[in-house]
Z-matrix of the N, CA and C atoms (Angstrom, degrees):
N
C 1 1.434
C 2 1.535 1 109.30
N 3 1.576 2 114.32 1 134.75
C 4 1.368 3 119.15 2 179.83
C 5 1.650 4 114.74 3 -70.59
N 6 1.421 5 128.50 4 174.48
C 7 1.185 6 109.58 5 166.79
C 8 1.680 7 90.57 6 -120.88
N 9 1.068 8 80.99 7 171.07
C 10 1.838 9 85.41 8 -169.81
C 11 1.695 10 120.24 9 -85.79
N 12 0.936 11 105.47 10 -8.77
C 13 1.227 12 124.96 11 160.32
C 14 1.770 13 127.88 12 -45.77
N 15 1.426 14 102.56 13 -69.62
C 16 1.531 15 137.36 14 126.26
C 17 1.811 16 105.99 15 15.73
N 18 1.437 17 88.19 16 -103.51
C 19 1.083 18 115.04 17 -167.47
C 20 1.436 19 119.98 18 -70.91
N 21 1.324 20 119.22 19 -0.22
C 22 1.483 21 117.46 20 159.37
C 23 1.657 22 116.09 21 -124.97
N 24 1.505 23 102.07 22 30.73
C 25 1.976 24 113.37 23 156.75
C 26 1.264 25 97.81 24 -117.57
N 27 1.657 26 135.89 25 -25.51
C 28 1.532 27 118.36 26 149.27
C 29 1.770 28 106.96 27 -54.14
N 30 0.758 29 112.95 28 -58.78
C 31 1.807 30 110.11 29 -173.91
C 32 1.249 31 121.38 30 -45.91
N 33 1.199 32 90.17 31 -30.91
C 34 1.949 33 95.27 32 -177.41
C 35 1.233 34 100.62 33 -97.48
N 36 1.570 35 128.59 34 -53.52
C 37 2.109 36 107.49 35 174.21
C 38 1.722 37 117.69 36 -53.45
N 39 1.209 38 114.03 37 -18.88
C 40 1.290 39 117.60 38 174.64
C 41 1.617 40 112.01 39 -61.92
N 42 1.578 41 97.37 40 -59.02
C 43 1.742 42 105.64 41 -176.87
C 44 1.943 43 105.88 42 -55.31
N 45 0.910 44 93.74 43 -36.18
C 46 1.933 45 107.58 44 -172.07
C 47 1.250 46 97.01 45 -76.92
N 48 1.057 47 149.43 46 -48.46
C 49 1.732 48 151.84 47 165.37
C 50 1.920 49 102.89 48 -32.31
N 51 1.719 50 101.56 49 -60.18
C 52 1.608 51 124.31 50 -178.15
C 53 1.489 52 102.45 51 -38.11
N 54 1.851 53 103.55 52 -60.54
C 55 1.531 54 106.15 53 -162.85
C 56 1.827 55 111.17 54 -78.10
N 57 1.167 56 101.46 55 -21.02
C 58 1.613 57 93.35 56 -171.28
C 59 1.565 58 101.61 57 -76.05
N 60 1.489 59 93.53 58 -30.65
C 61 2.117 60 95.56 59 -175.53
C 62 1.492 61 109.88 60 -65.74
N 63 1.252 62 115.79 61 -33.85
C 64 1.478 63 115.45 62 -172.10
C 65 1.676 64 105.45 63 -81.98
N 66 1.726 65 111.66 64 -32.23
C 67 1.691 66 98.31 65 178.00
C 68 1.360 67 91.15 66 -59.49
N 69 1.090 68 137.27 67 -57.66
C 70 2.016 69 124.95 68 -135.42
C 71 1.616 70 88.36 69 -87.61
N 72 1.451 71 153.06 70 -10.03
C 73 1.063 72 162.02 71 104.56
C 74 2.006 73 111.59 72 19.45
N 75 1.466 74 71.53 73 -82.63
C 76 1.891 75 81.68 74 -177.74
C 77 1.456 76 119.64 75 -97.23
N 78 1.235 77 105.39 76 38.14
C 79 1.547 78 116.47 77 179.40
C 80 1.301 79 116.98 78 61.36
N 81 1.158 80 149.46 79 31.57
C 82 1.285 81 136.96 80 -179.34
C 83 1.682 82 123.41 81 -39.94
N 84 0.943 83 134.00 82 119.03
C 85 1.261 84 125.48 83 168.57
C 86 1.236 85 129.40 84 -135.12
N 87 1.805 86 115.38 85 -176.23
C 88 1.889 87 101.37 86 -171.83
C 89 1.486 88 85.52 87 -102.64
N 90 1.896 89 104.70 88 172.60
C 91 1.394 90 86.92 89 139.56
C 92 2.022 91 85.69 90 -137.20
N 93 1.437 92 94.19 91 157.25
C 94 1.733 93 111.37 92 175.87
C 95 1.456 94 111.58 93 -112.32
N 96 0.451 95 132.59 94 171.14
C 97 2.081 96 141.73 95 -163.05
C 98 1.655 97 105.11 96 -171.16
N 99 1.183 98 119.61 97 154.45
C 100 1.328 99 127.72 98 178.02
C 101 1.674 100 105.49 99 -172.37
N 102 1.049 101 112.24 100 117.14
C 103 1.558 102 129.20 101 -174.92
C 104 2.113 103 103.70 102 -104.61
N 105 1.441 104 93.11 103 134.88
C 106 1.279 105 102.19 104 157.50
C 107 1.804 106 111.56 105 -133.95
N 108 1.232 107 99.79 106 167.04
C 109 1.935 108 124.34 107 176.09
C 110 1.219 109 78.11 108 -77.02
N 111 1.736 110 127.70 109 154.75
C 112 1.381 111 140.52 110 122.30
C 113 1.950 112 105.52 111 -114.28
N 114 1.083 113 113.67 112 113.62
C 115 1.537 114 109.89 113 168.44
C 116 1.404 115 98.53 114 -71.55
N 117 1.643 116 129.01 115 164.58
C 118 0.959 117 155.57 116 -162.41
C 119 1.618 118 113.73 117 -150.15
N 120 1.043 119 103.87 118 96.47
C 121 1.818 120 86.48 119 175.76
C 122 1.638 121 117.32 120 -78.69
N 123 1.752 122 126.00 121 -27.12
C 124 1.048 123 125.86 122 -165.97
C 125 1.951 124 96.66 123 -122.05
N 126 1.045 125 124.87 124 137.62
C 127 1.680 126 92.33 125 151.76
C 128 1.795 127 88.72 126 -138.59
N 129 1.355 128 121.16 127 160.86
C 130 1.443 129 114.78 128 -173.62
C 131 1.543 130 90.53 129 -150.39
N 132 1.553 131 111.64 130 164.56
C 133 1.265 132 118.07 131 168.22
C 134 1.394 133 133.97 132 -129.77
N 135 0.779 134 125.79 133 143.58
C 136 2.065 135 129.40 134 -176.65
C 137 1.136 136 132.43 135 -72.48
N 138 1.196 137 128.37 136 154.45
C 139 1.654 138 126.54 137 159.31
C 140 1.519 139 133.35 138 -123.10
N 141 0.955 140 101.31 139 141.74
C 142 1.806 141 102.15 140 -174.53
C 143 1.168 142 109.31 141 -114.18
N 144 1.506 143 115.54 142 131.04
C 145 1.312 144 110.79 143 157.86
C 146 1.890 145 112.76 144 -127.07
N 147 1.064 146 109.90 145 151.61
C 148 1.736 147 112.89 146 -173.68
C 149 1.584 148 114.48 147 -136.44
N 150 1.619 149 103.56 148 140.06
C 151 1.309 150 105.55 149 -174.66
C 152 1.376 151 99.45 150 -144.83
N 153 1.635 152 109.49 151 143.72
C 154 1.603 153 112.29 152 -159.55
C 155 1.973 154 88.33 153 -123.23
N 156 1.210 155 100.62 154 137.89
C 157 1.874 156 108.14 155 155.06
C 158 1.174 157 113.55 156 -142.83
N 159 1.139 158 125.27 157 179.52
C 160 1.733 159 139.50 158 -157.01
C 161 1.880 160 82.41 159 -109.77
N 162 1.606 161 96.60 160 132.48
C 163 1.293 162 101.99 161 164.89
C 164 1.406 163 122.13 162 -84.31
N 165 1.332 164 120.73 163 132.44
C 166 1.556 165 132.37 164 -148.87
C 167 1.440 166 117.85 165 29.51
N 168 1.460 167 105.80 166 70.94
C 169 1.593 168 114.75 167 165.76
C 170 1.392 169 96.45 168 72.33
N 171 1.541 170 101.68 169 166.05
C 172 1.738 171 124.29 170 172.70
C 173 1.319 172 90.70 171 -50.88
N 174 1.616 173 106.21 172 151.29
C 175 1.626 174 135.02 173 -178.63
C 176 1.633 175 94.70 174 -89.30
N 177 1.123 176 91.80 175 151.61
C 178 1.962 177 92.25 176 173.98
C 179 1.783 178 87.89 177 -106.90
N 180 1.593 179 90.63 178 140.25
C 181 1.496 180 108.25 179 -162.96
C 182 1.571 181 95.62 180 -117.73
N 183 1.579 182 138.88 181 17.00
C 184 1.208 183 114.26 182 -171.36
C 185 1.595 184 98.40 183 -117.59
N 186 1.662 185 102.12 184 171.54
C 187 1.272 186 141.32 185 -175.38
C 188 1.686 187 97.64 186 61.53
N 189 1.463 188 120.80 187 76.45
C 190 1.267 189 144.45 188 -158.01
C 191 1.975 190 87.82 189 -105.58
N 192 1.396 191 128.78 190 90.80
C 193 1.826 192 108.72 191 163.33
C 194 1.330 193 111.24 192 -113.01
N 195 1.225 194 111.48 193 -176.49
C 196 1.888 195 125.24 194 -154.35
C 197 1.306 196 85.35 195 -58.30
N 198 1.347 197 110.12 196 154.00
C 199 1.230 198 124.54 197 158.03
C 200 2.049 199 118.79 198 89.56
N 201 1.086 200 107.51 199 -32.57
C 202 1.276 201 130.24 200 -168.19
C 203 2.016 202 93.91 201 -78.23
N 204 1.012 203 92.59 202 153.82
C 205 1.892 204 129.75 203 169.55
C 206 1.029 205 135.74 204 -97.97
N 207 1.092 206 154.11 205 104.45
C 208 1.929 207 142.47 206 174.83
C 209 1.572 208 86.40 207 -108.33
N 210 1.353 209 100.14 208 148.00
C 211 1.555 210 136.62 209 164.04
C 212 1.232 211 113.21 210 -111.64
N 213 1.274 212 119.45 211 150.85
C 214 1.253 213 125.40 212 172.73
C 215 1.790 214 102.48 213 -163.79
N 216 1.599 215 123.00 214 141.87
C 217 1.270 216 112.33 215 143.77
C 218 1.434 217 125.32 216 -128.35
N 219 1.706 218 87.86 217 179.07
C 220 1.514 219 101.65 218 -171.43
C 221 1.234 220 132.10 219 -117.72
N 222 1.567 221 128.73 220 94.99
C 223 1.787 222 117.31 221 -158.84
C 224 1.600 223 97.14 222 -79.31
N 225 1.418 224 104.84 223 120.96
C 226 1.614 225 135.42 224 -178.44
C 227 1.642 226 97.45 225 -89.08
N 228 1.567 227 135.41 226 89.41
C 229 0.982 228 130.41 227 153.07
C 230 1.623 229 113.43 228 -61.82
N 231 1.559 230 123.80 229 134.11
C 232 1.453 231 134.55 230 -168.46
C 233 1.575 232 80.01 231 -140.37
N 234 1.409 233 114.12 232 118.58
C 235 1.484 234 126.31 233 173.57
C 236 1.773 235 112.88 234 -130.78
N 237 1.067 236 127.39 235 116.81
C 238 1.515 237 114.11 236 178.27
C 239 1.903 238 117.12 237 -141.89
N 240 0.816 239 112.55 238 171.87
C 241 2.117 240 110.20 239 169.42
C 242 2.086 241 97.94 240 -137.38
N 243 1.197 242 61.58 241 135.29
C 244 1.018 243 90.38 242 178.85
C 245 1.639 244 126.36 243 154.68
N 246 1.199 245 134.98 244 -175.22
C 247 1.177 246 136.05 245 157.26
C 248 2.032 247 135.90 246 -88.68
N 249 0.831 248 124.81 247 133.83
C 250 1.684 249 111.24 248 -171.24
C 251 1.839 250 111.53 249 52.85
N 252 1.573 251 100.96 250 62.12
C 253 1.511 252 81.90 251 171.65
C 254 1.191 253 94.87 252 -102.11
N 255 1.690 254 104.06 253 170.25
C 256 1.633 255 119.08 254 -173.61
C 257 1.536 256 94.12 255 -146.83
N 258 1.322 257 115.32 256 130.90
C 259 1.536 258 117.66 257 151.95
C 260 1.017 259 118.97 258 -137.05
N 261 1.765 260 120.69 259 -173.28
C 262 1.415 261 130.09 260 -158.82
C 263 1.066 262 90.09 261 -147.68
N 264 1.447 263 119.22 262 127.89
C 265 1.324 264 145.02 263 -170.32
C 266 1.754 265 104.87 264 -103.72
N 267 1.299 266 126.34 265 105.04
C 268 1.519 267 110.05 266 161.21
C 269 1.839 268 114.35 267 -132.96
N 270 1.164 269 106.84 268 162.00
C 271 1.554 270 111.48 269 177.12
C 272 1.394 271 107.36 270 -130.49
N 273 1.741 272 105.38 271 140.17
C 274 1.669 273 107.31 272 -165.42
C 275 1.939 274 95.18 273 -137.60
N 276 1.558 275 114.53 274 134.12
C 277 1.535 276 102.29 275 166.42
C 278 1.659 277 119.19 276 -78.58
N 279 1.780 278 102.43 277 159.52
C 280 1.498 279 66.67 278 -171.41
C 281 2.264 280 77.34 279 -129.50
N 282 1.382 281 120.07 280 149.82
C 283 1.176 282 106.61 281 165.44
C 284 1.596 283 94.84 282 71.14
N 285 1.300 284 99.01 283 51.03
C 286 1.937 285 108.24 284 175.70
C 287 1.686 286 112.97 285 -113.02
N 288 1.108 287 132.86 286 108.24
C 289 1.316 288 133.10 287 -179.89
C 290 1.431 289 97.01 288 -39.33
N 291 1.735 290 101.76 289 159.64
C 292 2.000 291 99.81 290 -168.89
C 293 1.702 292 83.78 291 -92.30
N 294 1.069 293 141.87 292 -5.50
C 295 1.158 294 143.08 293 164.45
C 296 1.606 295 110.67 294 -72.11
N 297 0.991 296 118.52 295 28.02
C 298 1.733 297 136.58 296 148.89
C 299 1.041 298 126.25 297 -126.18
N 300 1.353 299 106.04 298 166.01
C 301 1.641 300 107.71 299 161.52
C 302 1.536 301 94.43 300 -154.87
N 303 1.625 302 88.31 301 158.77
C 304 1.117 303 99.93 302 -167.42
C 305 1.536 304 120.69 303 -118.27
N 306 0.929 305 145.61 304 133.00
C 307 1.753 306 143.93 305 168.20
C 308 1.495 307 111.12 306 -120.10
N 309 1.028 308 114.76 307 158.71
C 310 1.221 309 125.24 308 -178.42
C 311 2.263 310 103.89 309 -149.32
N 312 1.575 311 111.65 310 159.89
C 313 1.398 312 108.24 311 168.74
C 314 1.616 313 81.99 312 -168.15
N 315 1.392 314 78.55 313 156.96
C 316 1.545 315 115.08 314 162.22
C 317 1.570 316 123.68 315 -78.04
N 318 1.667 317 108.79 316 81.18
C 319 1.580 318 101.49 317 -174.10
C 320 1.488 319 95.71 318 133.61
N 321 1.000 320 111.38 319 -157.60
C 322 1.830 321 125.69 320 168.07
C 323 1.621 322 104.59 321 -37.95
N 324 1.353 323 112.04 322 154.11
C 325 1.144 324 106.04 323 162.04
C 326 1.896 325 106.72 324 -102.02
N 327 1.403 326 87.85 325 144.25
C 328 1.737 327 95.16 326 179.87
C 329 1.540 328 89.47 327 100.56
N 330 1.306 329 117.84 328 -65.15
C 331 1.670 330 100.92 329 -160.62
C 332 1.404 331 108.30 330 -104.72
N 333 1.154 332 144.21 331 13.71
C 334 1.274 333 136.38 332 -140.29
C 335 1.802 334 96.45 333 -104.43
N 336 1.213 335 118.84 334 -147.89
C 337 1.995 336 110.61 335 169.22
C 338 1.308 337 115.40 336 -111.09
N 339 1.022 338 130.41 337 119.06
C 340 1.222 339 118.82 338 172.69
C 341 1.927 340 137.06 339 -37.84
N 342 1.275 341 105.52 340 161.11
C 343 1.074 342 130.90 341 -142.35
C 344 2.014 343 103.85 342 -102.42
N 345 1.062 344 121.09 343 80.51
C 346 1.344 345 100.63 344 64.32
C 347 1.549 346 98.89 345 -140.43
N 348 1.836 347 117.75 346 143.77
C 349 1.171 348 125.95 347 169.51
C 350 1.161 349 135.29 348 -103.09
N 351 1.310 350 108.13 349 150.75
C 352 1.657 351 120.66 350 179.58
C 353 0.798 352 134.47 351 -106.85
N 354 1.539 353 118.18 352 158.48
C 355 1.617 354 107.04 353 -164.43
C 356 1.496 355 99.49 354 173.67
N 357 1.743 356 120.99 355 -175.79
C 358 1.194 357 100.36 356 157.54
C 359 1.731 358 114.94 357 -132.97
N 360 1.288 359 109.57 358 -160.55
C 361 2.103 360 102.59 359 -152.11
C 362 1.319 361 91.88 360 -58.27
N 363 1.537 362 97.70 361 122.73
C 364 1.482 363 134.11 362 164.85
C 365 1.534 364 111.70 363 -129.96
N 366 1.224 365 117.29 364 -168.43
C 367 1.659 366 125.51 365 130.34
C 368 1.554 367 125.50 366 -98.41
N 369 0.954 368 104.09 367 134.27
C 370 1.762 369 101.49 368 -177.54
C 371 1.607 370 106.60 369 -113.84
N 372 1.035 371 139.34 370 167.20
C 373 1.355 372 156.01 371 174.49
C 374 1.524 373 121.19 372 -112.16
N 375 0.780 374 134.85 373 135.36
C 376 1.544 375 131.15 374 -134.45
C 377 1.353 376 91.38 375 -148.43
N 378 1.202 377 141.59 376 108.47
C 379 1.541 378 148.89 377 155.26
C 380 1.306 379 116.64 378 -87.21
N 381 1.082 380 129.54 379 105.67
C 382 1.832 381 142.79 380 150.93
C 383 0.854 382 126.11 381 -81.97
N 384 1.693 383 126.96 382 131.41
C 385 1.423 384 126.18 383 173.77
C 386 1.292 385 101.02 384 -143.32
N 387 1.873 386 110.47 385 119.23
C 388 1.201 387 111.90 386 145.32
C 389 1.166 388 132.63 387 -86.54
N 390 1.503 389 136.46 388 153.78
C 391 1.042 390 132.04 389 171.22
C 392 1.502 391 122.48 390 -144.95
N 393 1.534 392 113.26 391 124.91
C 394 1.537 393 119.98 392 -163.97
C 395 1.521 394 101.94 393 -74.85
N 396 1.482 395 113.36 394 135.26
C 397 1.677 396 121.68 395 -164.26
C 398 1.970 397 90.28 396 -68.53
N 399 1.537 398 92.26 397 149.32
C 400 1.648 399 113.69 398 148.15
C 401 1.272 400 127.33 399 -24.67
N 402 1.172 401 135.47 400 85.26
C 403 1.776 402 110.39 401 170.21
C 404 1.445 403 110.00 402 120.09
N 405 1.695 404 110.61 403 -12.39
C 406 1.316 405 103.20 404 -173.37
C 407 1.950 406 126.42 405 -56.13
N 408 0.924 407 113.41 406 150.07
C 409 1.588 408 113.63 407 156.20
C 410 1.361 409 112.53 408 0.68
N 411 1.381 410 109.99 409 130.67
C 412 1.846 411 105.61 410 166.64
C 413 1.778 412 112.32 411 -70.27
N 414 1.193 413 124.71 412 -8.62
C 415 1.293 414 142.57 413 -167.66
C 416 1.651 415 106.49 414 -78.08
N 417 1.897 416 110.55 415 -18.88
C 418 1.090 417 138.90 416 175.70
C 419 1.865 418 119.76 417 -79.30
N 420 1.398 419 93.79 418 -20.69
C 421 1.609 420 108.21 419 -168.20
C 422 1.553 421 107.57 420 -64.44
N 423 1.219 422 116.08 421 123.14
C 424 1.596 423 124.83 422 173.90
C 425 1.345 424 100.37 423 58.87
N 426 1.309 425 125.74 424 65.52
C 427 1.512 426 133.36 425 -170.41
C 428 1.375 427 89.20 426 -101.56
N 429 1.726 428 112.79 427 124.29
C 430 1.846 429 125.80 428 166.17
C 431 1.445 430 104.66 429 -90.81
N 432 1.240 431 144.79 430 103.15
C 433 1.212 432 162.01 431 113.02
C 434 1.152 433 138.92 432 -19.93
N 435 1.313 434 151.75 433 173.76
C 436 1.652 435 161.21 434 -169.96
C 437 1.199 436 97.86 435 175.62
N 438 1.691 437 124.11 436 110.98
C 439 1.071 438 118.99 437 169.99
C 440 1.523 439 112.11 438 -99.28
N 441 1.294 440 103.90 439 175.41
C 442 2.148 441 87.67 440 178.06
C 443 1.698 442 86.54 441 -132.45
N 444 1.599 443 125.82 442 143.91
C 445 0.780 444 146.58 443 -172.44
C 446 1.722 445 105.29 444 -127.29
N 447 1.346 446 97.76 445 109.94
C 448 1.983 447 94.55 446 178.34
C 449 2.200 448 105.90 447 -111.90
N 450 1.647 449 84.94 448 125.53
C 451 1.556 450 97.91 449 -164.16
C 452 2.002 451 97.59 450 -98.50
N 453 1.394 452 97.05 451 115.50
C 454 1.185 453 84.50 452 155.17
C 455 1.697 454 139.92 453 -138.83
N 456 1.054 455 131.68 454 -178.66
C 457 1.299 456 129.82 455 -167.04
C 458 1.254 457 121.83 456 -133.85
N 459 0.830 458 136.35 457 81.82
C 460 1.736 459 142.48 458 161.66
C 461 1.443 460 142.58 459 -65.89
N 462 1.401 461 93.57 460 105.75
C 463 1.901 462 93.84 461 -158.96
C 464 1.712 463 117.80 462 -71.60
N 465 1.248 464 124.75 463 108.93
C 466 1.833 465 126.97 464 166.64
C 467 1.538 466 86.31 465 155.46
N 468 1.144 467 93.37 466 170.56
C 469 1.697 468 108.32 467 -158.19
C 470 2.138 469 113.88 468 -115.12
């Protein structure tokens, strides 16, 4: 024979087993915060300005067929005054047949760092490569093109 005692401290570690499984269940979590003053005696701010060109003139973009690549780069002048500037360098196509694709890097193309990079006012070098997919349409063969490449730059880090 049980004593009753017993059988309702199984009942209750059971129920307490229920509730602890269901907190860690639904994620329970903390959150902590901690604020400090920083005085500042100076604070000042910067400016950026950026200008992109095709290295040695516009790329000739024709007789483009499946499978094939064009390269081209782009020296990204990033010029600013100030103190601690930081920007972000990216390049986007705009008005690109879906029968492209597009990549872009910072440096070589293929090996260089990806895009988009940071840093602060330099010149950077900008590698683009489109390339017309595998297999496309014969309607695609020796296709002359103009792609448009939009460079931009965003100043903070």
């Amino acid at each position: 024979m049980r004593s009753r005692g017993h059988g309702r401290r199984v009942a209750l570690g059971a129920a307490a087993g229920v509730v602890i499984a269901l907190a860690a269940a639904t994620g329970v979590s903390a959150y902590w915060q901690a604020q400090q003053t920083v005085n500042l005696d100076t604070v000042s701010s910067g400016d950026l300005s950026v200008s992109a060109n095709w290295v040695g003139g516009t790329p000739n973009w024709s007789g483009v067929y499946p499978g094939q690549s064009v390269d081209a780069k782009i020296a990204v002048a990033v010029q600013g005054e100030g103190t601690n500037l930081e920007w972000t360098v990216n390049a986007q196509p705009s008005g690109l047949d879906p029968a492209f694709t597009f990549q872009a890097w910072s440096g070589e193309c293929g090996t260089g760092g990806a895009l988009p990079a940071s840093g602060s006012p330099q010149t950077l070098i900008v590698c683009v490569r489109f390339t017309l997919a595998p297999g496309t349409s014969g309607s695609y063969q020796g296709l002359n093109f103009t792609p448009s490449v939009t460079i931009t730059a965003e100043q903070g880090n």
